[in-house]
Residue, then its C-alpha position, 0 to 999 in steps of 0.5 A: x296484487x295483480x302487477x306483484x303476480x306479473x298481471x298488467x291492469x287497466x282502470x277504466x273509468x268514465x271522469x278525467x284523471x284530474x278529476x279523479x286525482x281531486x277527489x277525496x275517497x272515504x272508506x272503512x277496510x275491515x280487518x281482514x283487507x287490512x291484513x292482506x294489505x300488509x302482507x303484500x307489502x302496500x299498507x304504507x300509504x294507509x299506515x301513515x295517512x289514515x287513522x286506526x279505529x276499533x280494529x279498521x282503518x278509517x281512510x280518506x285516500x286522496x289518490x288510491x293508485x299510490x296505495 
């Protein structure tokens, strides 16, 4: 959201890339993330990987940059 408003990011984070990368996330995005998701145009990821369950996406992301 930040980059499509022309804002430049950085992710700090304390573990490698690498390491980072391997790891499997798990998450559960309400309906209202989901929907944000969708209108800014980077559900495509969690469309075709994740599952839809009772109204969320359950996710297992293995690389949440690529969202």
């Amino acid at each position: 959201m930040l980059h499509q408003q022309g804002v430049d990011s950085v992710i700090l984070e304390g573990k490698s890339r690498e390491n980072m990368e391997e790891i499997v996330k798990v998450g559960i995005l309400e309906k209202t993330t989901i929907d944000i998701l969708r209108e800014i145009g980077i559900s495509n990821l969690m469309e075709r990987e994740d599952y839809f369950h009772d109204g969320n996406f359950n996710s297992t992301i293995k690389d949440a940059a690529s969202i």
